[in-house]
ZAMARGU-4260 file (C-alpha; in steps of 0.2 Angstrom, whole numbers, plus 5000, padded with zeros to 4 digits):
<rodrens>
0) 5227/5581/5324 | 5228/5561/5321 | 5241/5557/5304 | 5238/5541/5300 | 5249/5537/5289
5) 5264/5540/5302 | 5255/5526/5312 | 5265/5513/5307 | 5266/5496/5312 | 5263/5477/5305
10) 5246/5479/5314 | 5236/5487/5301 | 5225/5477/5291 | 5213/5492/5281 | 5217/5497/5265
15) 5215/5513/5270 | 5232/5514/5280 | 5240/5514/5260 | 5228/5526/5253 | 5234/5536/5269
20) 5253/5533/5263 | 5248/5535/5246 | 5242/5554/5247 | 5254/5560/5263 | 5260/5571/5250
25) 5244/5582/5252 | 5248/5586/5269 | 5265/5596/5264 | 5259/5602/5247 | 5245/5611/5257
30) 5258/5619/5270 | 5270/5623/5256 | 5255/5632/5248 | 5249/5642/5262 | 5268/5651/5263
35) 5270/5655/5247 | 5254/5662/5247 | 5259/5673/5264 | 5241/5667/5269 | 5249/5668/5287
40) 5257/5686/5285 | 5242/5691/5278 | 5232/5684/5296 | 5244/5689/5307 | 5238/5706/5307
45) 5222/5700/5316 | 5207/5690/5310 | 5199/5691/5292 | 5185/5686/5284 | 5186/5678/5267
50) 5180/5694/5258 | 5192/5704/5264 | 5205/5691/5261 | 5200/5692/5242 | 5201/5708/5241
55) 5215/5711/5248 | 5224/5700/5236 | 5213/5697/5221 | 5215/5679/5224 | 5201/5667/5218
60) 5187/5665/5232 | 5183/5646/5230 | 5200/5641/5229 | 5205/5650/5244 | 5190/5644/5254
65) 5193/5626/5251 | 5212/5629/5254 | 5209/5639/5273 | 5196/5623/5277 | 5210/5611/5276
70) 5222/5626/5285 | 5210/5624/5298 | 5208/5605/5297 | 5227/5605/5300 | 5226/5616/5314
75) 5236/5628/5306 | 5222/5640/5307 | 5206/5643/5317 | 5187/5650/5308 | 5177/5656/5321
80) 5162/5666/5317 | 5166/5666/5296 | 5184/5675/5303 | 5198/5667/5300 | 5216/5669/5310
85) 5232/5660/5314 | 5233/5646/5325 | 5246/5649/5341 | 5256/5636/5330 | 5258/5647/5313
90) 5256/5663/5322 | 5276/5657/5331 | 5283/5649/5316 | 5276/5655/5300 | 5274/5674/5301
95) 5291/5681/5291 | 5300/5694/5304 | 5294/5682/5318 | 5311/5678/5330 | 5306/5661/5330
100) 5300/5662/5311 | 5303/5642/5303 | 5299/5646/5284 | 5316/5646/5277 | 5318/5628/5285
105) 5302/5621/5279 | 5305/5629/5261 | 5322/5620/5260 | 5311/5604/5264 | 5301/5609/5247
110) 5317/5614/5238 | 5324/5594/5242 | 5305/5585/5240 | 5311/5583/5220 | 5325/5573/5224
115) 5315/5559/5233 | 5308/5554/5214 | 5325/5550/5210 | 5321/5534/5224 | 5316/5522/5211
120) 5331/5526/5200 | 5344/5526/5215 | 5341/5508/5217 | 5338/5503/5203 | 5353/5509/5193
125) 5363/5515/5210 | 5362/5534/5204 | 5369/5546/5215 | 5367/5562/5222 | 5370/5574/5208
130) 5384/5586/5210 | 5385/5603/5207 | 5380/5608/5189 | 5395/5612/5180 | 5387/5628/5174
135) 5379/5634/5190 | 5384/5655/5190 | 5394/5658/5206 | 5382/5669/5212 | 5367/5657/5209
140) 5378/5644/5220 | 5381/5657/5234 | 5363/5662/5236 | 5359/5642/5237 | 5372/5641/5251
145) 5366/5653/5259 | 5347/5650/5259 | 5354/5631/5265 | 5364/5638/5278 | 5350/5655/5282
150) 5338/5637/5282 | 5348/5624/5295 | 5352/5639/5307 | 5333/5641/5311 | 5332/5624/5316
155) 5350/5622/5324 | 5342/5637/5336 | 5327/5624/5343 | 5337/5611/5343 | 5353/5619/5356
160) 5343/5625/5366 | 5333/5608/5372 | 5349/5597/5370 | 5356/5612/5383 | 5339/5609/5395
165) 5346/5589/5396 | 5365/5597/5398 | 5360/5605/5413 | 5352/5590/5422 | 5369/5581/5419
170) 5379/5598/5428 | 5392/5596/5415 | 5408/5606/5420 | 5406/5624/5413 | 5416/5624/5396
175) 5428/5638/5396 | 5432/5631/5377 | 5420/5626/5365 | 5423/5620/5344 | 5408/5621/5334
180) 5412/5609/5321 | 5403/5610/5304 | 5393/5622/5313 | 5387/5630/5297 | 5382/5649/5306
185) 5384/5644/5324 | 5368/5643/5330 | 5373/5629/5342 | 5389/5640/5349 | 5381/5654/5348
190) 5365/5647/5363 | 5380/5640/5372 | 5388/5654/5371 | 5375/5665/5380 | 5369/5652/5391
195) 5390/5651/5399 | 5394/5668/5394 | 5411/5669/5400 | 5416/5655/5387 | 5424/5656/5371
200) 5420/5645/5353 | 5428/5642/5337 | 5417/5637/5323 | 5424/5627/5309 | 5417/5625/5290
205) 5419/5624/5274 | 5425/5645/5268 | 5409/5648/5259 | 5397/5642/5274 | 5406/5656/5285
210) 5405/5666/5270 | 5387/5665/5271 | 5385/5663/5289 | 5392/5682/5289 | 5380/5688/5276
215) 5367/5681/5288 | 5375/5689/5303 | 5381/5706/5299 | 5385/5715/5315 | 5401/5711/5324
220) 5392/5712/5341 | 5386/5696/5335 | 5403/5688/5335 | 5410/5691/5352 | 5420/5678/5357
225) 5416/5668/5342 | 5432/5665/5331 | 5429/5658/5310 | 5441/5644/5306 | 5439/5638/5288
230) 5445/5621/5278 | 5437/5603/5275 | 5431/5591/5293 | 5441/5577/5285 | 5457/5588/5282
235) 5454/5600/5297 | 5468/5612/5305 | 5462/5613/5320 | 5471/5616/5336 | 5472/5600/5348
240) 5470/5595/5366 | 5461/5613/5371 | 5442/5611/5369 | 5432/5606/5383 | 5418/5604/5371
245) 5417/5599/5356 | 5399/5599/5345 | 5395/5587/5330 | 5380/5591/5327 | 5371/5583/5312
250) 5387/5580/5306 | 5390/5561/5305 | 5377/5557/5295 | 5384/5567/5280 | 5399/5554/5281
255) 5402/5537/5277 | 5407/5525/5291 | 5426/5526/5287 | 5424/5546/5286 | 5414/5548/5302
260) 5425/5538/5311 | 5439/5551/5305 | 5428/5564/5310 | 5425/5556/5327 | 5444/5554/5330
265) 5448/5574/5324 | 5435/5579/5339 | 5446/5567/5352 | 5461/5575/5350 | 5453/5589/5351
270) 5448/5587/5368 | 5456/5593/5384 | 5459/5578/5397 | 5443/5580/5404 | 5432/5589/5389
275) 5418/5581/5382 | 5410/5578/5364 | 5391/5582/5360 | 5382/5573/5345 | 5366/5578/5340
280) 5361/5569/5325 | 5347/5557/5317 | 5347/5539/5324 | 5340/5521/5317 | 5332/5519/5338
285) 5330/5501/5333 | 5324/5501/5353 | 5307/5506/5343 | 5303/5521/5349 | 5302/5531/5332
290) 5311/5519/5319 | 5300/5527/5305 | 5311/5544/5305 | 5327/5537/5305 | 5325/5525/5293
295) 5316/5538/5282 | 5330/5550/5284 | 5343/5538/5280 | 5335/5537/5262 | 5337/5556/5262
300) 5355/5554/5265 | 5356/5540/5251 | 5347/5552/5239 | 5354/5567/5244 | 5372/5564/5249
305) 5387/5555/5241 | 5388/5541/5254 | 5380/5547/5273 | 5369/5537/5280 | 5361/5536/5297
310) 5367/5526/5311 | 5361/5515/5325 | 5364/5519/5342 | 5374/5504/5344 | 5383/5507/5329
315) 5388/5524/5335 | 5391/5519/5350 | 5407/5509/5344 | 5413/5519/5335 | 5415/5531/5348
320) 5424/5516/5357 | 5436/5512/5341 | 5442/5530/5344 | 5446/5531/5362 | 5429/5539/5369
325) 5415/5533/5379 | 5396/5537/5381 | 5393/5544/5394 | 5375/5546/5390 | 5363/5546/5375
330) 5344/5554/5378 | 5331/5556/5362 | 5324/5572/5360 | 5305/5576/5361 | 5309/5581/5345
335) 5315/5567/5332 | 5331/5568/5334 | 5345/5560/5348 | 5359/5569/5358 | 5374/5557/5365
340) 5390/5564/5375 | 5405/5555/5378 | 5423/5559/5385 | 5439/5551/5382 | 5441/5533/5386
345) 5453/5519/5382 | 5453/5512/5364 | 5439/5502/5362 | 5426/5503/5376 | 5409/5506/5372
350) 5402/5510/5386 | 5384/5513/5386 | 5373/5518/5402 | 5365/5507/5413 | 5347/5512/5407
355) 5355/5509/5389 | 5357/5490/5395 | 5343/5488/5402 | 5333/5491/5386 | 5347/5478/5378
360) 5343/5465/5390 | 5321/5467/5387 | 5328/5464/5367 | 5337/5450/5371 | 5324/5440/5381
365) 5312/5443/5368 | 5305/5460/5367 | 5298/5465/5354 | 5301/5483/5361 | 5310/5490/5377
370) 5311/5509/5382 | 5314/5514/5400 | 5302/5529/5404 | 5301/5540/5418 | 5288/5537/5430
375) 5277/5551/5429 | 5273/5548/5410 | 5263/5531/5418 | 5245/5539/5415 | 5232/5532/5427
380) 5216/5537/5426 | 5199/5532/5436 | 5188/5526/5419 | 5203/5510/5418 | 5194/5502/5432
385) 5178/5508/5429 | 5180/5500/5411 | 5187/5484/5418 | 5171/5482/5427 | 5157/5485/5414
390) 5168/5480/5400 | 5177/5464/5405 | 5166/5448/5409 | 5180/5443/5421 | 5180/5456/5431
395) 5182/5450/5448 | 5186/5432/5444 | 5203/5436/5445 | 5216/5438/5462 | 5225/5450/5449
400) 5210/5460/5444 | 5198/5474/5450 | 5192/5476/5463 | 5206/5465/5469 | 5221/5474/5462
405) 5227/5489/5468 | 5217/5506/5463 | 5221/5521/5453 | 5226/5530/5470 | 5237/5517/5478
410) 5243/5514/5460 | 5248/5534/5460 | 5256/5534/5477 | 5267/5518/5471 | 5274/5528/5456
415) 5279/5542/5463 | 5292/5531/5475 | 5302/5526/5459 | 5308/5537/5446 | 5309/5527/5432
420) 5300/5510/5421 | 5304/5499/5408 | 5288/5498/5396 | 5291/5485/5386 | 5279/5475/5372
425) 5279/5457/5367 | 5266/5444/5357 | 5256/5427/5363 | 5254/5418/5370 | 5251/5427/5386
430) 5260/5415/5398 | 5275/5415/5386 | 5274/5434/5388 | 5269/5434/5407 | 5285/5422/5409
435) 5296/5434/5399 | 5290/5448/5411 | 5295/5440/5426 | 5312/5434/5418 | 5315/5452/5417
440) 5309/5458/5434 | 5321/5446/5441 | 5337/5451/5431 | 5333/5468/5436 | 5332/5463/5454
445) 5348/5453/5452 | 5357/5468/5443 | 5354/5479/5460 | 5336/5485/5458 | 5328/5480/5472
450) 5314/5488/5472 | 5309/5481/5453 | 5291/5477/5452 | 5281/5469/5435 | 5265/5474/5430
455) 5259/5462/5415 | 5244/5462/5403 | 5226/5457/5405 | 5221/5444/5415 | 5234/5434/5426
460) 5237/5417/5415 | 5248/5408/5427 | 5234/5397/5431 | 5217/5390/5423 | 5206/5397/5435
465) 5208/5407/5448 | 5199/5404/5465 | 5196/5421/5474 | 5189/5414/5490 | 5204/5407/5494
470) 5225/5416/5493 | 5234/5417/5479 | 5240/5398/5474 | 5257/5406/5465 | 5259/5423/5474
475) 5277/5422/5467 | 5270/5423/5449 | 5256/5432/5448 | 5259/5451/5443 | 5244/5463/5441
480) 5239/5470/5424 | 5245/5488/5420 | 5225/5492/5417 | 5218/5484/5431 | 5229/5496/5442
485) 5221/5510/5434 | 5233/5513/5422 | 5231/5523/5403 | 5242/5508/5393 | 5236/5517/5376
490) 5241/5534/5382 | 5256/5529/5391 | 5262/5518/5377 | 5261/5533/5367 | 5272/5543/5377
495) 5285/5531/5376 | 5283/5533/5357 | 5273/5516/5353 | 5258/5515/5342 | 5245/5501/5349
500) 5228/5499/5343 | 5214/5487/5344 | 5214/5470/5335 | 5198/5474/5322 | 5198/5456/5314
505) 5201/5439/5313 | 5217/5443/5305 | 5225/5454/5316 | 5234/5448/5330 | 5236/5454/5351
510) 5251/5462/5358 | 5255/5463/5374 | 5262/5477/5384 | 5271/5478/5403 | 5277/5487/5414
515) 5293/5487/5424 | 5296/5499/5439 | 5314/5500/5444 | 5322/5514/5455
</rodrens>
């Protein structure tokens, strides 16, 4: 299911992309609607027809058609045959008593959506987040803790156990001591926990966040080797020099920069010599990749804390070094968050790793956008070529072009010698881009990848014409087109979390996109 309006980019030029915007709104209203109504309680007990949906809850029969049309149009449910039933999609998340049931998470979305109309009036008149309400009843404010905390655990759950898949490919050290800080219920220590069972955790939070973790865990068997700590992350009490992993996840972004700094040094000196620190938390990913969430999330924090905010992964990365630790590795989720682990290290290094720098160095010769990708998300396909040859007019005029280039089988057998690519997009003009490409082939090559090899976009524009019937005037120069190779550049471009479409007017302008292979 295609939402526009999440295809961003200075590229569009319809009005239709900000009536998009303009009514995204209807897309959560509707899924907000469908819970409250239990619609998908109701269908997980098998398939329905609409008449025994109304009469099983008396509902109005034109409105619930027209709201299970755009349920099925959402692809949270499927009409086959007048029945109607879940999708795979809401049958796992959206049935309550499910084990991997997400409605407590997405109705704390609902419960904050308000607060986004306060936007206008944050930075206008710099109003902040509202504190609590001085006549709140103690027990209204313990059941809002607790449906935040009941809320964050479900997600915290998804969230460990993909950062654990990535943990694993590192072989990190088996921690015999982990501290869960700001854990909330411990979802995160408690999939650690079962994953390296012979460890032990500490979870650390504020007295009525354990408070409630308890309600929402109520048999002891479900605190084995987890011991409560209460107090405040900025005045913590925690014991030092003993953890060999410390988690911060979703943390820093609560915080200032001056208070996540603080932060950052409590979990050092928490640290054994050789521990290490995990963050999992919202980033800006100014490499381009998915800047939209980040940035949308740090107006969340504006509106919604005192002063968090979200941070680069530059930004974060320094920090890290002002403190004494290093990165030893940052990957993004397939999700849309970011997971970073670092270990101690001298007072201000910053440290990044290698793939890290060779994004840094696409950016700084001129890249618009630079992610390194591993080589089997390159998608060829056979229709590239058969395209570039009834829908090209040069086709074949070029040295760099089918039927000249390499084909989608030799193409395949060349990818799976390297593990990884740097897909990288830039603007005219093309020999300006062609030029940038080649730059960065050879600094690659220079920096110890021998095996780098460039594949540019479209046509080869080193020279005016190109002769056929006669070699290559400027082997050195000429790189073949991603496309004319046989490979998907729309699909693989999406996989590495860019949005390209095609130029539909005069107005609009071409991007160009490459490929690096480096081993």
């Amino acid at each position: 299911m295609r939402l526009s309006y999440k295809d961003t980019g200075s590229g569009h030029e319809e009005f239709q992309y900000l009536e998009d915007l303009a009514t995204a709104y209807w897309y959560s209203e509707v899924l907000f609607t469908g819970m409250e109504l239990n619609v998908f309680k109701y269908l997980a007990k098998g398939p329905s027809s609409l008449s025994s949906l109304v009469k099983q809850t008396g509902w109005d029969r034109d409105g619930l058609a027209r709201l299970l049309a755009v349920l099925v149009a959402l692809g949270l449910m499927v009409e086959f045959d007048t029945m109607f039933t879940n999708s795979p999609l809401a049958d796992r998340y959206l049935v309550p008593g499910r084990d991997e049931y997400m409605g407590d998470f997405i109705e704390y979305r609902r419960y904050i959506a308000p607060h986004w109309q306060r936007l206008t009036s944050r930075i206008r008149e710099g109003i902040t987040a509202n504190e609590r309400p001085t006549d709140e009843p103690h027990d209204a404010y313990e059941k809002r803790v607790f449906n935040y905390v009941q809320a964050m655990d479900v997600q915290a759950r998804f969230k460990a156990i993909e950062v654990l898949e990535y943990i694993d490919a590192l072989h990190v050290t088996f921690p015999k001591h982990i501290l869960d800080i700001g854990g909330g219920a411990g979802a995160w220590c408690r999939t650690f926990l079962k994953h390296w069972p012979q460890a032990d955790a500490v979870l650390f939070d504020l007295p009525e966040i354990l408070a409630a973790a308890c309600r929402l865990y109520t048999d002891p068997g479900e605190w084995t080797h987890i011991k409560r700590l209460a107090g405040d992350i900025l005045h913590p009490c925690i014991k030092e020099g003993v953890f060999d992993l410390v988690i911060l996840s979703n943390i820093l972004h609560v915080y200032s920069e001056k208070e996540a700094t603080m932060i950052l040094k409590t979990a050092r000196r928490c640290l054994g010599s050789k521990g290490m620190v995990l963050i999992h938390d919202y980033l800006l990913d100014e490499n381009g990749t998915d800047p939209l969430k980040g940035r949308l999330y740090d107006l969340h924090m504006m509106l919604n804390t005192y002063n968090g905010r979200i941070y680069s992964k530059e930004k974060l990365t320094a920090m890290l070094g002002d403190v004494g630790l290093q990165n030893t590795r940052a990957f993004q989720l397939c999700s849309d968050t970011w997971a970073i682990m670092a270990k101690r290290g001298k007072k201000g290094s910053t440290s990044i790793n290698r793939l890290d720098m060779l994004e840094a160095k696409a950016r700084r010769l001129g890249f618009e956008f630079a992610r390194v990708i591993e080589t089997r998300e390159v998608c060829v396909r056979s229709w590239v070529r058969v395209k570039c040859r009834f829908g090209c007019q040069r086709y074949g005029l070029c040295h760099t072009c089918p039927p000249h280039a390499l084909d989608e089988e030799k193409m395949k057998k060349i990818l799976l010698e390297y593990t990884h690519a740097l897909l990288v997009q830039g603007i005219p003009p093309a020999k300006r881009f062609h030029g940038q490409l080649l730059e960065l082939e050879r600094h690659l090559f220079l920096a110890g990848y021998t095996k780098t090899l460039a594949f540019g976009a479209g046509p080869c524009p080193v020279c005016p014409e190109c002769v056929t019937d006669s070699p290559c005037r400027f082997p050195q120069k000429a790189r073949p087109s991603m496309e004319a190779c046989g490979v998907d550049v729309y699909t693989t471009a999406k996989r590495a979390g860019l949005n390209i479409a095609p130029v539909k007017s005069d107005h609009g302008y071409v991007k160009y996109v490459g490929l690096v292979l480096i081993q």
